[in-house]
C-alpha positions as CSV (number, residue, x, y, z in Angstrom):
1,X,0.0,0.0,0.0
2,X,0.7,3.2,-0.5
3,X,2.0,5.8,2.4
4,X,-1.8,7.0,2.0
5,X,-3.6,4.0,2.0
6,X,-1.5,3.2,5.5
7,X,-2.5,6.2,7.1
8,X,-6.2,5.9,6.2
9,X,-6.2,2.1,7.1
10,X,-4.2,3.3,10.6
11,X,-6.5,6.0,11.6
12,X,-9.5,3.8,11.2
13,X,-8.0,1.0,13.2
14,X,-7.0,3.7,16.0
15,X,-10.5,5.5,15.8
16,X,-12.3,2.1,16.0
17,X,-10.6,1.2,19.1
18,X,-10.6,4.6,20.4
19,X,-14.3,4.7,20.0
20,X,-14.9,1.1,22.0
21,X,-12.3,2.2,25.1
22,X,-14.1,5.3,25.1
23,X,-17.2,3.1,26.6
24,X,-15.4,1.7,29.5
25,X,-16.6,3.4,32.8
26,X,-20.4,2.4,31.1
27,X,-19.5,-0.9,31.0
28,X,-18.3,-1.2,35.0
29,X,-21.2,-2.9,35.5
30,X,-23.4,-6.2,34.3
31,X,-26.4,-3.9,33.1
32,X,-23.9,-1.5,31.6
33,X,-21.8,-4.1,30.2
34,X,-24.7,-6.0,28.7
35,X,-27.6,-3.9,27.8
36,X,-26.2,-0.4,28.2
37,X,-28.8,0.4,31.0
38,X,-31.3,0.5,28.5
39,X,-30.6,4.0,26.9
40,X,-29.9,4.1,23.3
41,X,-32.2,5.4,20.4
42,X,-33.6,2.9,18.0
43,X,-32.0,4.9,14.8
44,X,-28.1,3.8,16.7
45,X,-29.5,0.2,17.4
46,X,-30.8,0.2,13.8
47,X,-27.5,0.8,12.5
48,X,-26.1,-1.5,14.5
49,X,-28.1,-4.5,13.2
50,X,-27.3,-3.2,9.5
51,X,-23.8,-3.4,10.4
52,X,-23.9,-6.8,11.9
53,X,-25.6,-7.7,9.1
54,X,-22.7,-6.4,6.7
55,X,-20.2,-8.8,7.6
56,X,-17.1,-9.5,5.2
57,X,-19.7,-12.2,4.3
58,X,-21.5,-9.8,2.8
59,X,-18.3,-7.6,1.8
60,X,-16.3,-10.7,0.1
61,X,-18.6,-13.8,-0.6
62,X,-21.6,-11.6,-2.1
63,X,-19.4,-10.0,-4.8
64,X,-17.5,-13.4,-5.3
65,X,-20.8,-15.2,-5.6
66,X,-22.3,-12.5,-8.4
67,X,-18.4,-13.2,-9.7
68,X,-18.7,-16.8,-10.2
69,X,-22.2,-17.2,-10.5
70,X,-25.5,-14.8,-10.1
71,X,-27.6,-12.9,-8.0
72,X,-28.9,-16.0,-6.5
73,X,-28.1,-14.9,-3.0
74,X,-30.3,-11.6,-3.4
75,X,-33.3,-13.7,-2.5
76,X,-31.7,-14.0,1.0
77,X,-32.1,-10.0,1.4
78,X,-35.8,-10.4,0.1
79,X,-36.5,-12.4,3.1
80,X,-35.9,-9.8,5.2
81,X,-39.2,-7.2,5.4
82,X,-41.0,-10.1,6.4
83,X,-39.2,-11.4,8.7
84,X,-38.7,-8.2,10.3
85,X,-43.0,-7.5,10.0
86,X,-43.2,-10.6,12.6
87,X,-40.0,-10.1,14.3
88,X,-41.9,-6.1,15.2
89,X,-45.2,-7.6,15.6
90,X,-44.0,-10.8,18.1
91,X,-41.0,-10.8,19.2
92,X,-39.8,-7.3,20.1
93,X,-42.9,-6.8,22.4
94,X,-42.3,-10.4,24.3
95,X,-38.7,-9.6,24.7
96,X,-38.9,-6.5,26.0
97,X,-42.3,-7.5,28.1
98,X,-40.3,-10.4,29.7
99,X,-36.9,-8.1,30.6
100,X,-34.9,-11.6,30.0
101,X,-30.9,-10.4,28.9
102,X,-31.1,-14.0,27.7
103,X,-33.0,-15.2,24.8
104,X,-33.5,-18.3,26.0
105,X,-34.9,-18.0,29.6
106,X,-38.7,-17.9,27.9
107,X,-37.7,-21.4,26.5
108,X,-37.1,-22.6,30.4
109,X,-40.1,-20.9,31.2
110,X,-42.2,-23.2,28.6
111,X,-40.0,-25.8,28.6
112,X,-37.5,-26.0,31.5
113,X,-34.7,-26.2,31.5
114,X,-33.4,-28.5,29.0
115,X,-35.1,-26.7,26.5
116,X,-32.9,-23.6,27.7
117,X,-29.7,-25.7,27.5
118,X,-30.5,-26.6,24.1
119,X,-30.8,-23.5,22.6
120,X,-27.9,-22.4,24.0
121,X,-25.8,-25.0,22.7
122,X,-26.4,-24.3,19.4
123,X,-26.3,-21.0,19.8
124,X,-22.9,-21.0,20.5
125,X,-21.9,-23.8,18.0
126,X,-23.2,-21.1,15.1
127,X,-21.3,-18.3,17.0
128,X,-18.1,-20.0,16.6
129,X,-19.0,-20.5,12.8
130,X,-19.8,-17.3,12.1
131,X,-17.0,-15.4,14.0
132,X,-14.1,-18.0,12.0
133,X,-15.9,-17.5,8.7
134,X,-15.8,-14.0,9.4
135,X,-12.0,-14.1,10.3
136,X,-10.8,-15.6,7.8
137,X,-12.7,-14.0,5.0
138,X,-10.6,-10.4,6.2
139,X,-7.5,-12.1,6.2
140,X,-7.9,-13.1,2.1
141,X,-7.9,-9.4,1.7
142,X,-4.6,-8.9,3.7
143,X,-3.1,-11.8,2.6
144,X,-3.1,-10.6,-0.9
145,X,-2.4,-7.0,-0.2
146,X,0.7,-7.6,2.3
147,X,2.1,-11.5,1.2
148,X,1.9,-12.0,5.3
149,X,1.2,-15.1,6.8
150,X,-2.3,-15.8,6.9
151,X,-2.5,-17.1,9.9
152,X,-0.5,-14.4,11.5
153,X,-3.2,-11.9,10.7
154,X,-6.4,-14.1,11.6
155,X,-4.3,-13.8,15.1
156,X,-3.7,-10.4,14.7
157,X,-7.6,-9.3,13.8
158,X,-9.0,-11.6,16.3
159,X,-6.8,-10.0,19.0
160,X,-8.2,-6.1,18.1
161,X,-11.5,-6.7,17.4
162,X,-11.6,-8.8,21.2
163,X,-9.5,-5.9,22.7
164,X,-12.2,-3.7,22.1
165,X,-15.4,-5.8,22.7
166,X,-14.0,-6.4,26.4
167,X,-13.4,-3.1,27.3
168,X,-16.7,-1.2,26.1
169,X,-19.1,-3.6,26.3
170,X,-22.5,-3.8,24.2
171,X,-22.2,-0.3,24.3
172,X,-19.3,0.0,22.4
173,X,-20.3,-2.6,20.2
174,X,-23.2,-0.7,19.1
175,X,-21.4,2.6,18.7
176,X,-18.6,0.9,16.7
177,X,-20.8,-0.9,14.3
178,X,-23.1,2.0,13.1
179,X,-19.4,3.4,12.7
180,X,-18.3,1.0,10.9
181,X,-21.7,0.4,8.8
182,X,-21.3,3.6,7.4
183,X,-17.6,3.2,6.4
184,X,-17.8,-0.3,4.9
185,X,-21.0,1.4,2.6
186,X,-19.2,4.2,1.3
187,X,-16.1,1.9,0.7
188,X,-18.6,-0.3,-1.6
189,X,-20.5,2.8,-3.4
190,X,-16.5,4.0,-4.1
191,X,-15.7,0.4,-5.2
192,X,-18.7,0.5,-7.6
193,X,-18.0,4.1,-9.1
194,X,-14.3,2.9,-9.9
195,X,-15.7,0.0,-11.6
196,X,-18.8,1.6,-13.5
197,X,-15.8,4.2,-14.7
198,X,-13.3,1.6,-15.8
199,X,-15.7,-0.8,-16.9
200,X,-16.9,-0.6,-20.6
201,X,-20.7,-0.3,-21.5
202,X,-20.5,-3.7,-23.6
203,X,-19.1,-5.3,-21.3
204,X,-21.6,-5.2,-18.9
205,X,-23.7,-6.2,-22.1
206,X,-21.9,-9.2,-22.0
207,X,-22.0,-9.9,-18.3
208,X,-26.2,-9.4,-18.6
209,X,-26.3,-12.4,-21.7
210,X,-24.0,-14.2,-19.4
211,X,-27.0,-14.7,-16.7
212,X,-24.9,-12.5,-13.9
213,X,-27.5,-10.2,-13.0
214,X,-29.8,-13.3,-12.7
215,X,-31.8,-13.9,-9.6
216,X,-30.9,-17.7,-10.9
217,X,-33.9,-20.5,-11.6
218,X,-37.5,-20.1,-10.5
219,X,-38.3,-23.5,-11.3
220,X,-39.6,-25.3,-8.1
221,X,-36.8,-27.3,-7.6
222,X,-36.0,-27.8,-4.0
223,X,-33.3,-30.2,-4.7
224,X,-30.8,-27.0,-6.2
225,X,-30.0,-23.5,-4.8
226,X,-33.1,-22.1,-6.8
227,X,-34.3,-18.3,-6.0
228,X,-37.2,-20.5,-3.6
229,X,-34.4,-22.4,-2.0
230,X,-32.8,-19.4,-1.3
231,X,-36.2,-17.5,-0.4
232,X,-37.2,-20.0,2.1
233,X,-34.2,-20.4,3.5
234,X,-33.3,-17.0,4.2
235,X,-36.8,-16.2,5.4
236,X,-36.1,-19.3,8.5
237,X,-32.6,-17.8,8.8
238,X,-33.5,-14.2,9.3
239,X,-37.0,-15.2,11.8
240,X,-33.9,-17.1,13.3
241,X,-31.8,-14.2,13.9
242,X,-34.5,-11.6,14.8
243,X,-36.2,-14.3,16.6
244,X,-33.8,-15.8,19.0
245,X,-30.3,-15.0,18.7
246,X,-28.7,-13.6,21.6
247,X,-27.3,-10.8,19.8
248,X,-29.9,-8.9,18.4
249,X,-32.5,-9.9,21.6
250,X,-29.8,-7.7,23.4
251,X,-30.2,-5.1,21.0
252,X,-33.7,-5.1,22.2
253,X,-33.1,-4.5,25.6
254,X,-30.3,-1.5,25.1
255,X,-33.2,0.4,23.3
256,X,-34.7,3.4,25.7
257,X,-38.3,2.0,24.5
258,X,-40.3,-0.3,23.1
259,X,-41.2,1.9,19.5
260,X,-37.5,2.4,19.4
261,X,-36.8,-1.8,19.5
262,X,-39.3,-2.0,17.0
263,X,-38.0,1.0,14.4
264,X,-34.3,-0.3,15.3
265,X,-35.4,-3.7,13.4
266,X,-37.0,-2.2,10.4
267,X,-33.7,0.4,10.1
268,X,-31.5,-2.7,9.8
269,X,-33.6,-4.9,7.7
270,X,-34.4,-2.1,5.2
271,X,-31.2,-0.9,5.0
272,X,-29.7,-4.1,4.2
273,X,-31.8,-5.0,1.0
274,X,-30.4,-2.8,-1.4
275,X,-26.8,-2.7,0.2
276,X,-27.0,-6.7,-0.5
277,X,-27.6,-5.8,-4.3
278,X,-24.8,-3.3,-4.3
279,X,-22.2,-6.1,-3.0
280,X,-24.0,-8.4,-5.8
281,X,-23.7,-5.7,-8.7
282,X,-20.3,-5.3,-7.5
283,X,-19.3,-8.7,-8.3
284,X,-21.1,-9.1,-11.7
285,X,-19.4,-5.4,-12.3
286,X,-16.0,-7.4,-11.5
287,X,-17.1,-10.3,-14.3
288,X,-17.7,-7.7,-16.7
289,X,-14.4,-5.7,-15.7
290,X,-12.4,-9.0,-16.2
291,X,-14.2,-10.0,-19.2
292,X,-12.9,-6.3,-20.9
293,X,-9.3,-6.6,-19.6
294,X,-8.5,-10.5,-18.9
295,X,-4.9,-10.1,-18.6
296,X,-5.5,-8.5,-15.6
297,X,-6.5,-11.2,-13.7
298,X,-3.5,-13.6,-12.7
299,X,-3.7,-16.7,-13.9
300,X,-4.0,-18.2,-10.6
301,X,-7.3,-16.7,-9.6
302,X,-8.9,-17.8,-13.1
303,X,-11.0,-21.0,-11.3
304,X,-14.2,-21.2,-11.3
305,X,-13.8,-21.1,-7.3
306,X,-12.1,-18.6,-7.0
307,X,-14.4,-15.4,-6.8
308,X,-14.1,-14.8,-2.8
309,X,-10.7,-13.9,-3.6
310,X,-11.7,-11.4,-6.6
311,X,-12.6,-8.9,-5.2
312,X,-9.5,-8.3,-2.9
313,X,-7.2,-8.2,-5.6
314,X,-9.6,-5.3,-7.5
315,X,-9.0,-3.5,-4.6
316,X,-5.1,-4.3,-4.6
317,X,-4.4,-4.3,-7.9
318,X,-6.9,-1.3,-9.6
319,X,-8.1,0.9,-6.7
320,X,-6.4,4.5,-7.0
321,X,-4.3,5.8,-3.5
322,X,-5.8,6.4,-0.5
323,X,-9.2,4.3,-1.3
324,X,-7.2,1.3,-1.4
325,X,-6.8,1.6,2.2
326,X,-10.2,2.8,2.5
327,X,-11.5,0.1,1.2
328,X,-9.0,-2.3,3.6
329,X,-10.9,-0.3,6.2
330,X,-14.2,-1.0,4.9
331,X,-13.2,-4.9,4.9
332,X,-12.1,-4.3,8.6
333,X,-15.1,-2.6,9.4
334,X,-17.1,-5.9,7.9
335,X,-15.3,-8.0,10.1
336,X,-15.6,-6.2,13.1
337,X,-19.2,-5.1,13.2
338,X,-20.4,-8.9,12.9
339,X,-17.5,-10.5,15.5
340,X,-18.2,-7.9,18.1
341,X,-21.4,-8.7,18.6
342,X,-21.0,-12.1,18.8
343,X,-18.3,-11.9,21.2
344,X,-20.4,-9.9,23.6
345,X,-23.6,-11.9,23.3
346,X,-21.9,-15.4,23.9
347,X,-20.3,-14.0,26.8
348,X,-24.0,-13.0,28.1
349,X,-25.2,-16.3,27.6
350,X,-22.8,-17.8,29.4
351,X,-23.2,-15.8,32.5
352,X,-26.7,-15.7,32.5
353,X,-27.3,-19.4,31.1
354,X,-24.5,-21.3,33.1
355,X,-22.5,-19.3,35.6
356,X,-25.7,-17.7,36.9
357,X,-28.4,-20.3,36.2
358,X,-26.9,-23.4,38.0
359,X,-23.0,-22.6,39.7
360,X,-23.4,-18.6,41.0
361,X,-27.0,-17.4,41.3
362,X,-25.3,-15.1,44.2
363,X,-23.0,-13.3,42.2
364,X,-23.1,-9.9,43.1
365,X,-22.8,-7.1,40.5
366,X,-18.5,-6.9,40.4
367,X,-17.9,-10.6,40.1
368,X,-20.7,-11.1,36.7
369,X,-18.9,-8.1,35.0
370,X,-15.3,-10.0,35.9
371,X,-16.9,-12.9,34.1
372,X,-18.3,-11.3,31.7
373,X,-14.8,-9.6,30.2
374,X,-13.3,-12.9,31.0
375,X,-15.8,-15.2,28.8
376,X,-15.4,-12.3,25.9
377,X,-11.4,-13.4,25.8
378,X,-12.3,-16.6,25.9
379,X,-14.7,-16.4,22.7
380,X,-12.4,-14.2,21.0
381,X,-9.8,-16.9,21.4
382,X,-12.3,-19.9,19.9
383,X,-13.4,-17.8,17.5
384,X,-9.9,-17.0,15.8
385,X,-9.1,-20.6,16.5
386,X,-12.1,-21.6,14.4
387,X,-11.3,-19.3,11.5
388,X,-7.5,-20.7,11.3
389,X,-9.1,-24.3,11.0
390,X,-11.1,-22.9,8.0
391,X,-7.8,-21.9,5.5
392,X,-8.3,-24.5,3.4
393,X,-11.9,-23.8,2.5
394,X,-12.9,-22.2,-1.0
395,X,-16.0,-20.8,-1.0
396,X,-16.4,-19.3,2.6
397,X,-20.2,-18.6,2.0
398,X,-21.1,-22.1,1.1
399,X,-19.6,-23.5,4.1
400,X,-21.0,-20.7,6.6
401,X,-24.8,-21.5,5.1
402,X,-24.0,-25.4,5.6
403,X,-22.9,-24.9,9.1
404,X,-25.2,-22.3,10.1
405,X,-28.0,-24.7,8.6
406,X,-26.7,-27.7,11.2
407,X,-26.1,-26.0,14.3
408,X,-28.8,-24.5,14.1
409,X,-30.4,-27.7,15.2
410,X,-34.1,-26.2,14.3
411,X,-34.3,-24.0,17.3
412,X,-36.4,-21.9,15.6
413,X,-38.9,-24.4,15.8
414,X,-38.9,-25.2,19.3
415,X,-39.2,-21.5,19.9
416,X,-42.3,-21.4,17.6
417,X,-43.6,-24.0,19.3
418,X,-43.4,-22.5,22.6
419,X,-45.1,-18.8,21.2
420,X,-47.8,-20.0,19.1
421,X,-48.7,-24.1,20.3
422,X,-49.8,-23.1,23.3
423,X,-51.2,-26.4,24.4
424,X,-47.5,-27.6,23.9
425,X,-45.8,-28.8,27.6
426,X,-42.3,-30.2,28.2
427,X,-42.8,-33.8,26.7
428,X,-44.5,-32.7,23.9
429,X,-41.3,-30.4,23.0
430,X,-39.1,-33.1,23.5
431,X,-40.1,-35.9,21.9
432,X,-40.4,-33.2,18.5
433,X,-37.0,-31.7,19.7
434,X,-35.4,-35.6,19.3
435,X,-37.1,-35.8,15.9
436,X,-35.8,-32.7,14.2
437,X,-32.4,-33.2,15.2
438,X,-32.4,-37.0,13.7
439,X,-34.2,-35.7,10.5
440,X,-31.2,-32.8,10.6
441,X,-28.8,-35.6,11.2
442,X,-30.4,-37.7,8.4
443,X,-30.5,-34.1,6.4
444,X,-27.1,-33.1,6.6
445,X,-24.9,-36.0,6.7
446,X,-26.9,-39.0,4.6
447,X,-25.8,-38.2,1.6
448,X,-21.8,-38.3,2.8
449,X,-22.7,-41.6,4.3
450,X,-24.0,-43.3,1.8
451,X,-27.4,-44.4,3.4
452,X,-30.1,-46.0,1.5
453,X,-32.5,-43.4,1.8
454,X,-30.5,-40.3,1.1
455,X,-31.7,-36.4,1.6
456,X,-32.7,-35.3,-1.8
457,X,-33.1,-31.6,-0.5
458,X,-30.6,-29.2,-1.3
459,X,-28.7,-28.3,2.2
460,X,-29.7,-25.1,2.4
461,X,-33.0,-26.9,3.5
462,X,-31.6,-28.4,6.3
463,X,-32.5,-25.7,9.1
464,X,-36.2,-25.5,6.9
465,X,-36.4,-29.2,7.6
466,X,-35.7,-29.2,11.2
467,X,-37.5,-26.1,12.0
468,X,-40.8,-27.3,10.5
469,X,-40.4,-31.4,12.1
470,X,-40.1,-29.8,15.4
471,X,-42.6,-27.2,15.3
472,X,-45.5,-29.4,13.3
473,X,-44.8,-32.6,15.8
474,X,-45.1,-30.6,18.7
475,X,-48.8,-29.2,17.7
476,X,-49.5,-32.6,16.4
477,X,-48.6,-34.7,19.3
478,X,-49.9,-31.8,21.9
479,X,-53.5,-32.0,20.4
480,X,-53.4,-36.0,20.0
481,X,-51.9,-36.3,23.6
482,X,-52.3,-34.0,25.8
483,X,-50.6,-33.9,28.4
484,X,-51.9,-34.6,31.8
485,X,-49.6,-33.5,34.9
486,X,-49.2,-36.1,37.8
């Protein structure tokens, strides 16, 4: 890089960290440290779940799948005003009627507290997942641009992002993430002028006859990634994430009222729609730039598996100096505003799920926070661990959707079952709890195996699958058996 590209990519990295230690004295104690004492406008919370949403998933793999492919994913974003409709309609208002920091205490409630245990489990299976696919994807972008180790700078970015998730708490997480929301979209609209202006008009021509503006098949065809594969799946994911992951039912509870919970979800949902199809006209932009100067492209990165790592070397290789390093920044900010959040939330679960719940229900106020900062390091430290173990992968977004779709484990659809089968009781959700997960089992690992009777689905449907088992044998068994307290 150039002397300005390191300063811009040094001040941001300094500012960002700046920012979180700035938080510290609000995050002295548990409510502080987890909900910021329930303060902050929906419009900041908003941005925050944009920029959690904005992940170098979305920053790398979106372009890269446009690159290699279509617009396939866009039916993902799609998904999104709906699930945010019911996530405003249901499950703000019980969040924030119950005051549970965890998500999962309304499944004990229901349930008890295996169902609790469960939920948690798998929380913090996808956690892992998601912060290493995260980590990694940022270190392509260095990789190329520096020739360092790869591994020495998922260490490196695992390290900073940690450093200032323990000292400023959900507070700082939110403040850094709207930050960083707004940096990582003006490093994409910059990304897309440069590439509009270098780009000529035919061969975009060329890039529209080769299907990479497509939203891909609409045949119904559940056995491929069709647009109603991706639909459907995105539709379960997102209720998933608005619904009962720990880091956005935090968000909730930071909000200074209910109407600003509720406008903080339609901010992030909305938001993220059309930034989605910039990322994917980026990397059909990138086919078409490509296509009109191939001897640009080294030969290495010419497979047809290659397109995560396309877009990092546009930005090494064409952007002018100074928005190369903005657009390193931008990448950073990707990373950061997803793994922050994660961090923070796993930590809360934790203390609230486990330490609390069954080893220190006396903890006083000093001694949750100590845990509390301790359990973020601890994450941090999984998290990069998790992302060195995925080098070898190709397409980062491919695996992330596979393992987000397994550890799920169809929570979705025991929480379903506990909000809208309200005849439902503790066996019921068992026994249709042991059934989704061997139909997920069967799901994601039959074909691998061999078996007879092998999943013809495609594996995106594997969280559709276990969601609906659980959800329509609970109602099923519940009105068939009810059940009849000794």
């Amino acid at each position: 890089m150039s002397g300005l590209d390191i300063a811009v990519f040094v001040i941001y990295l300094a500012g960002v960290t700046g920012v979180g230690c700035l938080f510290y004295k609000n995050s002295s104690t548990t409510d502080g440290f987890t909900v910021a004492s329930g303060r902050l406008p929906g419009w900041l919370i908003g941005l925050s779940i944009f920029g959690t949403y904005l992940s170098s998933i979305s920053f790398l793999a979106l372009p890269g799948k446009a690159y290699s492919g279509d617009w396939n994913a866009f039916a993902f974003s799609l998904s999104l005003p709906v699930a945010a409709w019911i996530a405003v309609a249901k499950f703000v208002p019980l969040y924030r009627q119950t005051q549970d920091i965890s998500a999962y205490a309304y499944l004990e409630r229901r349930f008890g507290v295996w169902a609790r245990l469960y939920a948690m489990t798998f929380y913090l299976l996808t956690q892992f997942a998601r912060v290493g696919t995260i980590l990694f994807l940022v270190a392509l972008t260095l990789e190329r641009l520096t020739g360092w180790d790869i591994s020495a700078i998922i260490v490196v970015t695992g390290i900073l992002v940690t450093l200032y998730t323990v000292i400023g708490g959900i507070e700082a997480v939110i403040w850094t993430d709207a930050i960083q929301s707004a940096v990582l979209t003006t490093g994409a609209v910059v990304c897309a002028i440069i590439l509009i202006n270098q780009t000529p008009n035919a061969a975009f021509a060329a890039a529209w006859e080769s299907h990479k503006f497509s939203l891909g098949s609409f045949a119904f065809d559940f056995t491929q990634p069709t647009f109603w594969v991706v639909l459907v799946y995105g539709l379960f994911i997102n209720l998933q994430n608005f619904g009962i992951d720990q880091s956005y039912i935090q968000r909730y509870h930071t909000a200074k009222s209910l109407d600003a919970a509720r406008r903080s979800v339609w901010i992030g949902a909305l938001l993220y729609v059309p930034v989605s199809a910039l990322f994917l006209f980026i990397g059909s932009a990138l086919f078409s730039f490509y296509s009109a100067r191939p001897e640009l492209l080294p030969e290495m990165l010419k497979g047809a598996r290659m397109g995560d790592r396309i877009f990092p070397h546009f930005i090494v290789s064409q952007a002018p100096p100074g928005f190369t390093g903005l657009l390193i920044a931008a990448l950073f900010a990707a990373a950061m505003s997803s793994i922050d959040s994660s961090l923070n939330s796993s930590a809360t679960i934790l203390m609230t799920d486990v330490y609390k719940r069954f080893f220190r229900k006396e903890a006083g106020d000093k001694e949750t926070t100590r845990f509390l900062r301790g359990a973020t390091l601890a994450f941090g430290a999984v998290g990069t661990a998790t992302a060195l173990a995925m080098i070898s992968v190709k397409s980062a977004l491919d695996v992330w959707w596979q393992l987000a779709g397994i550890f799920s484990g169809g929570m979705l659809g025991l929480f379903l079952l506990a909000l809208f089968a309200k005849r439902t009781r503790a066996p019921h959700a068992a026994i249709s709890v042991t059934l989704g997960l061997l139909v997920i089992l069967w799901a994601a690992f039959s074909n691998q195996l061999g078996l007879p009777f092998s999943n013809p689905l495609h594996t995106l449907m594997t969280t559709v699958i276990g969601t609906m088992v659980i959800f329509i044998a609970g109602s099923i068994i519940s009105i068939r058996r009810p059940y009849k307290a000794p």
